[in-house]
C-alpha positions as CSV (number, residue, x, y, z in Angstrom):
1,X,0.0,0.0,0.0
2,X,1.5,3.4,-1.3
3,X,1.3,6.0,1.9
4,X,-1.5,8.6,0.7
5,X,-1.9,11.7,4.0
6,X,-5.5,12.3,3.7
7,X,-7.2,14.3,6.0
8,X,-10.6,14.8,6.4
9,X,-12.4,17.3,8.3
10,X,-16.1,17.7,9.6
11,X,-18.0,19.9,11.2
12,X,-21.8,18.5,11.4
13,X,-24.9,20.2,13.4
14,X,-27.3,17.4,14.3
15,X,-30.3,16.6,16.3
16,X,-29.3,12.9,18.0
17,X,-25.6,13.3,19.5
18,X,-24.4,11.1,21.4
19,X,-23.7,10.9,25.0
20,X,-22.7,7.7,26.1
21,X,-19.3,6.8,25.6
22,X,-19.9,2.8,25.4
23,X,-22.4,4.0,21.9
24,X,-19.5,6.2,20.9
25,X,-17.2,3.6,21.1
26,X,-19.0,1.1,19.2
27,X,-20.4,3.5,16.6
28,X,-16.6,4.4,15.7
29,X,-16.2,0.6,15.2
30,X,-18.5,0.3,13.1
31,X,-17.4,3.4,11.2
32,X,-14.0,1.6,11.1
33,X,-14.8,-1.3,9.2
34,X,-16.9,1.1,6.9
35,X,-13.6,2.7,6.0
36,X,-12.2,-0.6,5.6
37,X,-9.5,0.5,8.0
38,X,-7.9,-1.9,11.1
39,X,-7.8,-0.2,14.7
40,X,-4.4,-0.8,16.5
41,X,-5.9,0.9,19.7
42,X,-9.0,2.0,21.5
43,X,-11.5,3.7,20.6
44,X,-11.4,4.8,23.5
45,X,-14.3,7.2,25.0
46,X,-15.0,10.0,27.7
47,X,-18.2,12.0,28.7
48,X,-17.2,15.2,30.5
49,X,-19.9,16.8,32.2
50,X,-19.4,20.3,32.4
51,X,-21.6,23.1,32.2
52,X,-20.6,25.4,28.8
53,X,-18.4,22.5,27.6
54,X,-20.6,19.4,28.3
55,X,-19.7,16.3,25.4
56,X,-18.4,13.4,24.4
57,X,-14.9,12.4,22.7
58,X,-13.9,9.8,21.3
59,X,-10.6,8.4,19.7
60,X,-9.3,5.3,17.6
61,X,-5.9,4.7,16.7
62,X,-5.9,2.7,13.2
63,X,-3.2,0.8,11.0
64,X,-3.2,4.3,8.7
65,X,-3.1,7.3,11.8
66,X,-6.2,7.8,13.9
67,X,-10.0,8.9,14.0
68,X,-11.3,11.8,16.5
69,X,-14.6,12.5,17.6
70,X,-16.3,15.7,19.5
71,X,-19.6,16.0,20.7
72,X,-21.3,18.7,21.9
73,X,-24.8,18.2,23.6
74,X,-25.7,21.3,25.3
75,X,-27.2,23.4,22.1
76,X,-29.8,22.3,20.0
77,X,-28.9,21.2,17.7
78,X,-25.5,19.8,18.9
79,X,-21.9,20.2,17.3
80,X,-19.9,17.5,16.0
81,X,-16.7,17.7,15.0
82,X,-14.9,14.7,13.4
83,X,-11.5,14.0,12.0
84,X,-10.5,11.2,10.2
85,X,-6.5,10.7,8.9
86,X,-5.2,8.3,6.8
87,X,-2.1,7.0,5.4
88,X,-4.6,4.9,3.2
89,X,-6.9,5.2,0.9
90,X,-10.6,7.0,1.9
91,X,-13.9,7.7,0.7
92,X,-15.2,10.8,2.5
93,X,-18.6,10.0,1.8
94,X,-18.6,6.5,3.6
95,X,-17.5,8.7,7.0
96,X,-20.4,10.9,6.1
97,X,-22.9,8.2,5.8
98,X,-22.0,6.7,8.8
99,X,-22.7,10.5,10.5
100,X,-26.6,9.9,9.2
101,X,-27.6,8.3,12.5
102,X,-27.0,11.0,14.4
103,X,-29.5,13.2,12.2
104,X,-27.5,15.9,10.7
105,X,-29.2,18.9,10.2
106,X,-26.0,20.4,8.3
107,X,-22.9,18.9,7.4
108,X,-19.6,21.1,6.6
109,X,-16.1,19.3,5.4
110,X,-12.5,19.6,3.8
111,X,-10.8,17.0,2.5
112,X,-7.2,17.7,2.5
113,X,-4.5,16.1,0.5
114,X,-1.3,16.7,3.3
115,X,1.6,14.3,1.2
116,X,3.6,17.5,0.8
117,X,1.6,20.9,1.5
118,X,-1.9,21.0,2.7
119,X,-3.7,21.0,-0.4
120,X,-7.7,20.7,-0.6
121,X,-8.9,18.2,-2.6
122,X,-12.7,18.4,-4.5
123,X,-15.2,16.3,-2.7
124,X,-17.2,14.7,-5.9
C-alpha cells in the first residue's frame, strides 16, 4: 500500500448526539470497518460533564493514523466535530454516511491532501 496523508475534516450540526461513551465507542467501530480500516488501539471514550463545555470524545488509533470524535450536547442542535487521517486510501462519503444516525441537520467538510503541502482536494 502506497502511503497517501489524507485528512478529512467535519463539522456536522445534528439533532441525536451522542452521549454515552460505550455508543460512541462502538459506533466508531463500526465506522472503522466502513472505511475498511484496522484499529491498533481503543477507541477509546470520555463523557465530561461540564456546564458550557458538556460532550463526548472519542478516539481510535488505526493501522493508517487515527480517527477523532467531538460531541457537543448542550445546544440544539448539537456540534460534531470529526476527524478522520489516513495513510490509506478514503472515501469521505462513507464517513459521512455513517454520521446519518445522528441526524444531521447540516454537514460542513474539507478534505485535505497533506503528502507534501496541505492541499484541498474536491469532494465529488
Amino acid at each position: 500500500m502506497a502511503v497517501v496523508h489524507k485528512h478529512l475534516i467535519i463539522r456536522a450540526e445534528v439533532g441525536n448526539p451522542l452521549k454515552e461513551e460505550q455508543l460512541a465507542i462502538d459506533w466508531m467501530n463500526k465506522l472503522v470497518d466502513k472505511i475498511g480500516m484496522k484499529v491498533m488501539m481503543g477507541p477509546f471514550a470520555k463523557y465530561l460533564n461540564v456546564e458550557g463545555n458538556r460532550g463526548l470524545t472519542a478516539v481510535a488509533i488505526i493501522e493508517t493514523s487515527h480517527i477523532a470524535l467531538h460531541v457537543w450536547d448542550e445546544d440544539n442542535p448539537a456540534l460534531v466535530q470529526l476527524d478522520v487521517y489516513t495513510c490509506g486510501p478514503l472515501d469521505p462519503y462513507d464517513v459521512v454516511e455513517a454520521l446519518r444516525e445522528f441526524h444531521p441537520v447540516k454537514i460542513e467538510m474539507k478534505y485535505l491532501d497533506r503528502e507534501n503541502k496541505l492541499i484541498e482536494l474536491p469532494l465529488e
